[in-house]
MARLUMPA-595784 format. One record per residue (C-alpha): x, y, z; residue in three letters; residue number from 1. Coordinates in steps of 0.001 Angstrom, whole numbers, padded with zeros to 6 digits. Layout:
<atoms>
atom px:X | py:Y | pz:Z | lumtor:ALA | ronu:NUM
...
</atoms>
This chain:
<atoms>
atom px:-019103 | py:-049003 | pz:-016553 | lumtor:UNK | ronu:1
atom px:-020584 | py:-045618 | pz:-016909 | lumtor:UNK | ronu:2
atom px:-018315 | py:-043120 | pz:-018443 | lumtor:UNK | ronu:3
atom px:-017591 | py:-040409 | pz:-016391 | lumtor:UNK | ronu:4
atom px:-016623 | py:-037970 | pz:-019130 | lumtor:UNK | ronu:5
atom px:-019795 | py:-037946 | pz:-020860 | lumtor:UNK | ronu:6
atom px:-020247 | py:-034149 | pz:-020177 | lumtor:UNK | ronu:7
atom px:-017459 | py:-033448 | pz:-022814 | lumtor:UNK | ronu:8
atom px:-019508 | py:-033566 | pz:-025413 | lumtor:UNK | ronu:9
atom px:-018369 | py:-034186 | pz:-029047 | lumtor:UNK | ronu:10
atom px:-019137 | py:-030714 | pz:-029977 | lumtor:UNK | ronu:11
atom px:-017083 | py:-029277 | pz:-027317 | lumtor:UNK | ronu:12
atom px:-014144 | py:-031117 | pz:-028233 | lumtor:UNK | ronu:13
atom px:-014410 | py:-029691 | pz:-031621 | lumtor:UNK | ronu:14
atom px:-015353 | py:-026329 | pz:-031148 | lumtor:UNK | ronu:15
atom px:-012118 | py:-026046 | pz:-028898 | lumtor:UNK | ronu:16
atom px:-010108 | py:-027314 | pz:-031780 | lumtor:UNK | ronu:17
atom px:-011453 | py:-025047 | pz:-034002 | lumtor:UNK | ronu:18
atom px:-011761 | py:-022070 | pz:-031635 | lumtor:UNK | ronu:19
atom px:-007693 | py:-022921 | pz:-031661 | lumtor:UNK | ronu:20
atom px:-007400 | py:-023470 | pz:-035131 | lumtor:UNK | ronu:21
atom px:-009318 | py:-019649 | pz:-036073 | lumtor:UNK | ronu:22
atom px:-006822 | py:-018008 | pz:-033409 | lumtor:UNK | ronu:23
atom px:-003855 | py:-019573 | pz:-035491 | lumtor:UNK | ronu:24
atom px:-004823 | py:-018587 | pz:-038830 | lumtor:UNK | ronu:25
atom px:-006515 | py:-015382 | pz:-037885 | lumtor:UNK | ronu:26
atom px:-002872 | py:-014377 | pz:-036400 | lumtor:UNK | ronu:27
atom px:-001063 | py:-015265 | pz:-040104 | lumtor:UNK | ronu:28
atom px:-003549 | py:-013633 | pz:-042440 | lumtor:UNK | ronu:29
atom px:-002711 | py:-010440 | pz:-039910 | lumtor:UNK | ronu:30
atom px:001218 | py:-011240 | pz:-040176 | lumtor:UNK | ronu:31
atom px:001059 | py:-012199 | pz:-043956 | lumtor:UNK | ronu:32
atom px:-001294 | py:-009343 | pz:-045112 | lumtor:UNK | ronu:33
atom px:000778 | py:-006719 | pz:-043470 | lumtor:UNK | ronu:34
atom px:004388 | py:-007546 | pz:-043023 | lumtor:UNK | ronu:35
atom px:007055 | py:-007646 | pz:-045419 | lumtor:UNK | ronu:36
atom px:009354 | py:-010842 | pz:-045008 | lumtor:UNK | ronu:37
atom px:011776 | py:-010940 | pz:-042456 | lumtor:UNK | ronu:38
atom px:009946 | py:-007378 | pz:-041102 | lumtor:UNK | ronu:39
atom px:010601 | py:-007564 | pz:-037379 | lumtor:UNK | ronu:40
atom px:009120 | py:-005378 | pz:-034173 | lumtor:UNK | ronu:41
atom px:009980 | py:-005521 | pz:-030406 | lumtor:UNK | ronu:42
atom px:006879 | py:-006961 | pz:-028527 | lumtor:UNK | ronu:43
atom px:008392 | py:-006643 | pz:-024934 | lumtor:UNK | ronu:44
atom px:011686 | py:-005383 | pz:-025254 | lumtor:UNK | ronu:45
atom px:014401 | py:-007378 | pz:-027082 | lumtor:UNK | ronu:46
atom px:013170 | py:-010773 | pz:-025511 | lumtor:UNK | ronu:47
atom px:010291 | py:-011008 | pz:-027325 | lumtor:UNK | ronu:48
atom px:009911 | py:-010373 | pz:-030664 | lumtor:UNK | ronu:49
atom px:007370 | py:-010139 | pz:-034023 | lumtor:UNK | ronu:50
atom px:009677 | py:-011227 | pz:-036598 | lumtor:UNK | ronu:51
atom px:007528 | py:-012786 | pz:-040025 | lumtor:UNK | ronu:52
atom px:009819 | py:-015541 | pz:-041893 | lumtor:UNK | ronu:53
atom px:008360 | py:-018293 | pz:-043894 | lumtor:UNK | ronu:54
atom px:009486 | py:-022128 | pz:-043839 | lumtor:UNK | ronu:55
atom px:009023 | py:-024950 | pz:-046070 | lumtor:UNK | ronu:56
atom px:009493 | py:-027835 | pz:-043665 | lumtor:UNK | ronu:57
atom px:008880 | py:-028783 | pz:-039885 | lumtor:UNK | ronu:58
atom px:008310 | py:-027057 | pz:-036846 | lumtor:UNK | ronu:59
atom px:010510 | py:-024474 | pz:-036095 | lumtor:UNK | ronu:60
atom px:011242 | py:-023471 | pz:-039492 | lumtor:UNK | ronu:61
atom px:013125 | py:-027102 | pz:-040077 | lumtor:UNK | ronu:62
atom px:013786 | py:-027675 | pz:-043488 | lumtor:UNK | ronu:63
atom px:013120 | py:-031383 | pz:-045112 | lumtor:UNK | ronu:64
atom px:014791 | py:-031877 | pz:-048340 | lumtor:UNK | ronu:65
atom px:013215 | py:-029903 | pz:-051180 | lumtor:UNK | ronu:66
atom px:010393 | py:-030488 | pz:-053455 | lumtor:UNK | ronu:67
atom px:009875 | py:-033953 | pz:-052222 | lumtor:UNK | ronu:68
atom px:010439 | py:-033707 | pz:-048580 | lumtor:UNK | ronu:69
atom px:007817 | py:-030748 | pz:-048871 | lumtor:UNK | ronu:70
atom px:005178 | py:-033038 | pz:-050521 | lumtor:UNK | ronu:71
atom px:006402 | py:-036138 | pz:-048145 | lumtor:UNK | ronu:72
atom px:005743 | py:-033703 | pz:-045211 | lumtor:UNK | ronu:73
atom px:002368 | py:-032349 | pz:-046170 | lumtor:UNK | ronu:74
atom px:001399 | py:-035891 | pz:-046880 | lumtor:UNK | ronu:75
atom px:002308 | py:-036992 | pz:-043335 | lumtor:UNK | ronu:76
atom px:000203 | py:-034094 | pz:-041727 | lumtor:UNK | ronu:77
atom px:-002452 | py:-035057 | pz:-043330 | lumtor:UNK | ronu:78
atom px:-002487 | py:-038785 | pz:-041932 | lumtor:UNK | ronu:79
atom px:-001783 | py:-037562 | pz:-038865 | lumtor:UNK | ronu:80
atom px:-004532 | py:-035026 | pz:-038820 | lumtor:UNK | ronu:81
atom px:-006545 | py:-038338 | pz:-039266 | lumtor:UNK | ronu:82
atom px:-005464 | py:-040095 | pz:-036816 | lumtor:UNK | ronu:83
atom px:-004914 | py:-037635 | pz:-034036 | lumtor:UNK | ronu:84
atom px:-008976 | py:-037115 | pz:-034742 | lumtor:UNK | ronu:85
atom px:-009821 | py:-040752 | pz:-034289 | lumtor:UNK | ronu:86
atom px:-007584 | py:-040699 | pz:-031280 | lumtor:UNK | ronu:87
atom px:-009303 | py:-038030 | pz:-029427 | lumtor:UNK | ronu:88
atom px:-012627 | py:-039610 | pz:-030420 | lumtor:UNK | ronu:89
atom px:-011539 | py:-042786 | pz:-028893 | lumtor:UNK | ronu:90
atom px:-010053 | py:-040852 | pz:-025926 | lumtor:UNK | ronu:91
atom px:-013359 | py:-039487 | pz:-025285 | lumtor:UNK | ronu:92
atom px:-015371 | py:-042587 | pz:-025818 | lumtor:UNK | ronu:93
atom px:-013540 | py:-044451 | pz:-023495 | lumtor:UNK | ronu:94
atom px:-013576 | py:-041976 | pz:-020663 | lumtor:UNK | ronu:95
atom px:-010185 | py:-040376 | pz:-020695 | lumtor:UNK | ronu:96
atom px:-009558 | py:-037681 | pz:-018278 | lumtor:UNK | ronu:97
atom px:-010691 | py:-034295 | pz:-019171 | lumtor:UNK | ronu:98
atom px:-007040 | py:-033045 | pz:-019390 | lumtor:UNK | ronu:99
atom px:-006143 | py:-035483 | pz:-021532 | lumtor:UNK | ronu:100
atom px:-008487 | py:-035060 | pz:-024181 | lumtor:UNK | ronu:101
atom px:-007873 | py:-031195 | pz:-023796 | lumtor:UNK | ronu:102
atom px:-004381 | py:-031363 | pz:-024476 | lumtor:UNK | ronu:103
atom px:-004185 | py:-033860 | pz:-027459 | lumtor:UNK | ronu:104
atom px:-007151 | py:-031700 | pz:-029257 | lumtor:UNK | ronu:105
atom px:-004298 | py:-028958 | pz:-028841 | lumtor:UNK | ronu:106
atom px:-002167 | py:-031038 | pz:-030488 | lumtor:UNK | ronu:107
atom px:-004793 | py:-031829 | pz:-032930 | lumtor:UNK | ronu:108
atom px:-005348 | py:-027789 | pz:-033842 | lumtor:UNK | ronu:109
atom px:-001550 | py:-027138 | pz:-034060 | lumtor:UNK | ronu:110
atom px:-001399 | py:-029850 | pz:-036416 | lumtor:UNK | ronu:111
atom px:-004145 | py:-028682 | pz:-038159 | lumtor:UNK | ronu:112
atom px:-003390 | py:-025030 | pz:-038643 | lumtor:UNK | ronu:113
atom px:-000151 | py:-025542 | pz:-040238 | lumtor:UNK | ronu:114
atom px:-001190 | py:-028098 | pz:-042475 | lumtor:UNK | ronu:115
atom px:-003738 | py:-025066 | pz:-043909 | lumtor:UNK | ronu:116
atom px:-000488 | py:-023167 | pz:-044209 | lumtor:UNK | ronu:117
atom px:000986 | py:-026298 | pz:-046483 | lumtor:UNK | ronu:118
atom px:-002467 | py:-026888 | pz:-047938 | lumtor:UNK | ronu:119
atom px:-003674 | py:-023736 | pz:-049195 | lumtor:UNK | ronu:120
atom px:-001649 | py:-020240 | pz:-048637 | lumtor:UNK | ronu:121
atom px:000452 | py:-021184 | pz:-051674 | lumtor:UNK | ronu:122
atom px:-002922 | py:-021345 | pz:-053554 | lumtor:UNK | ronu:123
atom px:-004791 | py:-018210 | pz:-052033 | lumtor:UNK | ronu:124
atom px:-001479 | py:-015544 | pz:-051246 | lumtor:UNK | ronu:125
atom px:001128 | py:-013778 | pz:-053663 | lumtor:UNK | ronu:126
atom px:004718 | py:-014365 | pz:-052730 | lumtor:UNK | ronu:127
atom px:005771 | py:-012370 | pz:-049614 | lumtor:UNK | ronu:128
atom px:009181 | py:-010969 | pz:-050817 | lumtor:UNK | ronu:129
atom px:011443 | py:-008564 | pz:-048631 | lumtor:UNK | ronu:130
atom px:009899 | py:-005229 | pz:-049910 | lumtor:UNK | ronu:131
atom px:006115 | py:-006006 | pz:-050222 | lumtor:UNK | ronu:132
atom px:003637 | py:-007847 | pz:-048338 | lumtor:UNK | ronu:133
atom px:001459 | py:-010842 | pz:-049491 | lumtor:UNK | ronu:134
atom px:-002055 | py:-009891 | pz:-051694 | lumtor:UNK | ronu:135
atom px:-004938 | py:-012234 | pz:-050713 | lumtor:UNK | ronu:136
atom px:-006524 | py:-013715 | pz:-053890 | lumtor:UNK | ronu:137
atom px:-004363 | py:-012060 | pz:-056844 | lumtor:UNK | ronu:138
atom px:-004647 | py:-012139 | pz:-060264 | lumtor:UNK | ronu:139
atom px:-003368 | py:-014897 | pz:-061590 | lumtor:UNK | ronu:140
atom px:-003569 | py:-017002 | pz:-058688 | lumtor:UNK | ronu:141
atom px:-000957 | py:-017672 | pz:-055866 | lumtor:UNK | ronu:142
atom px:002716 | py:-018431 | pz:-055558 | lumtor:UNK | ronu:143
atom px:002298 | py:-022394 | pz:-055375 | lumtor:UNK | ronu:144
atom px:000423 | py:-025461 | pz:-055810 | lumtor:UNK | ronu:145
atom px:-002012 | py:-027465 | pz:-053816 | lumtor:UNK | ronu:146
atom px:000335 | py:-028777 | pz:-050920 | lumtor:UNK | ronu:147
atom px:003207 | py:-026822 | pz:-051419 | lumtor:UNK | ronu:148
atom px:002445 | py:-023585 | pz:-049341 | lumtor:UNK | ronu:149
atom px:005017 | py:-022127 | pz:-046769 | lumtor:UNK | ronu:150
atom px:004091 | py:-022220 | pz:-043434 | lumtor:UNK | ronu:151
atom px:004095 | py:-018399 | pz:-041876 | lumtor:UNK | ronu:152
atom px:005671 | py:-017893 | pz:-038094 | lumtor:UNK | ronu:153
atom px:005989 | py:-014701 | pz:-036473 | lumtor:UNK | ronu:154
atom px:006913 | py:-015495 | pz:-032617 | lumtor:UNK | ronu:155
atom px:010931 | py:-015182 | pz:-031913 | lumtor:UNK | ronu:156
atom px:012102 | py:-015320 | pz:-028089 | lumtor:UNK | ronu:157
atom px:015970 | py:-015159 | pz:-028427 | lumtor:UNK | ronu:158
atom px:016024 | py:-016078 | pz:-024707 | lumtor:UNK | ronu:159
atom px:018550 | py:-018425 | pz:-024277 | lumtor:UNK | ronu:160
atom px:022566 | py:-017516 | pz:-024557 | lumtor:UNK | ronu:161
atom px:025533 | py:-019848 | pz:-024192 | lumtor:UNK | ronu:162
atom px:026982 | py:-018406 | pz:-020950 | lumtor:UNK | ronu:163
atom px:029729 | py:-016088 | pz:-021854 | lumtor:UNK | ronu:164
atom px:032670 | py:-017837 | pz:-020167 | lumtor:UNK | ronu:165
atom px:032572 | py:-020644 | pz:-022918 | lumtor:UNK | ronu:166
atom px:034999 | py:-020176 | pz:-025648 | lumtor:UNK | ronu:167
atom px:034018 | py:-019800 | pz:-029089 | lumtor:UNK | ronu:168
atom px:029725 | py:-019920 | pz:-028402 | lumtor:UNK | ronu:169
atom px:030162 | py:-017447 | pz:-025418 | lumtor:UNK | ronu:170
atom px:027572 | py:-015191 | pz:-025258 | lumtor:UNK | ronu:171
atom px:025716 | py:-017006 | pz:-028815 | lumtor:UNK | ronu:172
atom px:021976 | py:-017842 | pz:-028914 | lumtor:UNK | ronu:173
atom px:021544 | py:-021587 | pz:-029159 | lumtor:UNK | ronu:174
atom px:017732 | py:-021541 | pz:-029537 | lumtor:UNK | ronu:175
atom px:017081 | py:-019260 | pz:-031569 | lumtor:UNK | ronu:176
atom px:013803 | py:-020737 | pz:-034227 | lumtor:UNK | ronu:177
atom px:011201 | py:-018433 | pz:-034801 | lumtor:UNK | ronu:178
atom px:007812 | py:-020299 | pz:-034337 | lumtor:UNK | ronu:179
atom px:003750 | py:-019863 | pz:-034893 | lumtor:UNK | ronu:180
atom px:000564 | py:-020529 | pz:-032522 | lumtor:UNK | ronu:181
atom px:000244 | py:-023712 | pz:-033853 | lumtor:UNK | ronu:182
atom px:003742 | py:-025145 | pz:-032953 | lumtor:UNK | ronu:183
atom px:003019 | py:-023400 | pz:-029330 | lumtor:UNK | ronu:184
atom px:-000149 | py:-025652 | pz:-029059 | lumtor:UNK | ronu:185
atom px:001574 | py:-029199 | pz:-030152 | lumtor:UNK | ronu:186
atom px:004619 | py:-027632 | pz:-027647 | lumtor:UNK | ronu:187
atom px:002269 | py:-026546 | pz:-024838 | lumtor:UNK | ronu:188
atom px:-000191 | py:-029880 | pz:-024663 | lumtor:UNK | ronu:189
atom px:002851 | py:-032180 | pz:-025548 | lumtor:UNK | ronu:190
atom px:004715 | py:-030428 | pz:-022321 | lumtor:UNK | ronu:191
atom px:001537 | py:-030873 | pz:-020103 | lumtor:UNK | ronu:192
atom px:000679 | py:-034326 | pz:-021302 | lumtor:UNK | ronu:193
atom px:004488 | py:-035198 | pz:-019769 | lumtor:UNK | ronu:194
atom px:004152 | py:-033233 | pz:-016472 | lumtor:UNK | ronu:195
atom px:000577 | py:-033499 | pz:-015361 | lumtor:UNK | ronu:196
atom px:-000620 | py:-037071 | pz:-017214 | lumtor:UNK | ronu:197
atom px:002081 | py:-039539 | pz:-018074 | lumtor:UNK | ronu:198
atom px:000322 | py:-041734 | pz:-015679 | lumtor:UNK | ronu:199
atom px:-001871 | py:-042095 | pz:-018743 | lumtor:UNK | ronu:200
atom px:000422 | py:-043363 | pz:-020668 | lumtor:UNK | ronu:201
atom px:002214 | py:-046561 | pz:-019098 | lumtor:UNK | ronu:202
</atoms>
């Protein structure tokens, strides 16, 4: 059988996931190179929010048990950096829909742009501290090792309240993480893989 996909090409594919990928890290040089840590600015009003923090762990700013659940992490991306690329190869190849090769090479470029974060800001950035922003390329080299980078987010939506009748949490954010590009890819595709192809995926 003929595969009807065959006008996404390979190189399409990847220049989306590295259009997404550019867009990612093109955001936290701007965030890293000019904000101080924890520096915030209303966007559009108090709902949405520029706020710079850096994490060590997950999305979401989720931490993962020190030194070694850093490494473990960064170790993990990078397997499934592999194997979300075969996968979308293989998706291609065997005539997926167009949507759903779109939205796991999202998930490929979220994955990938934070793992760049892990990878190599802790190699190419001085520390961000509270009173100075981050130098790109100091003296002396960077604030960590190969792998052991903090990932930089920037995008806070303190959106959603406990409703004000409840005792104790009344009127308390209960999401509340501040996030990157990157986790809004991997959230967005993973969100439209559910609702518009889980068909797919019997």
């Amino acid at each position: 059988m003929e595969n009807k996909n065959k006008s996404i090409k390979c190189w399409v594919v990847w220049a989306i996931v590295i259009g997404l990928v550019i867009i990612d890290q093109v955001v936290k040089f701007s965030v890293k190179t000019t904000m101080t840590l924890g520096e915030s600015h209303n966007v559009l009003g108090s709902w949405f929010r520029w706020c710079f923090i850096e994490n060590e762990g997950a999305a979401f700013g989720m931490a993962l048990g020190g030194k070694y659940g850093k490494l473990a992490l960064s170790l993990f991306r990078i397997v499934a950096i592999g194997a979300l690329a075969w996968f979308v190869g293989k998706l291609r190849r065997t005539g997926a829909k167009r949507g759903v090769i779109v939205g796991f090479a999202m998930i490929l470029a979220g994955a990938i742009g934070n793992m760049i974060d892990s990878a190599f800001y802790g190699m190419i950035f001085s520390e961000s501290t509270f009173t100075s922003v981050a130098q790109l390329l100091p003296e002396g080299g960077g604030y960590a090792p190969f792998l052991y980078g903090k990932v930089v987010d920037m995008l806070y939506f303190p959106l959603f309240y406990f409703p004000d009748w409840m005792p104790l949490v009344g009127g308390e954010l209960f999401f509340s993480p501040v996030f990157n590009v990157a986790d809004s890819y991997i959230t967005i595709a993973v969100f439209y893989l559910i609702l518009f192809h889980w068909k797919e995926f019997k």
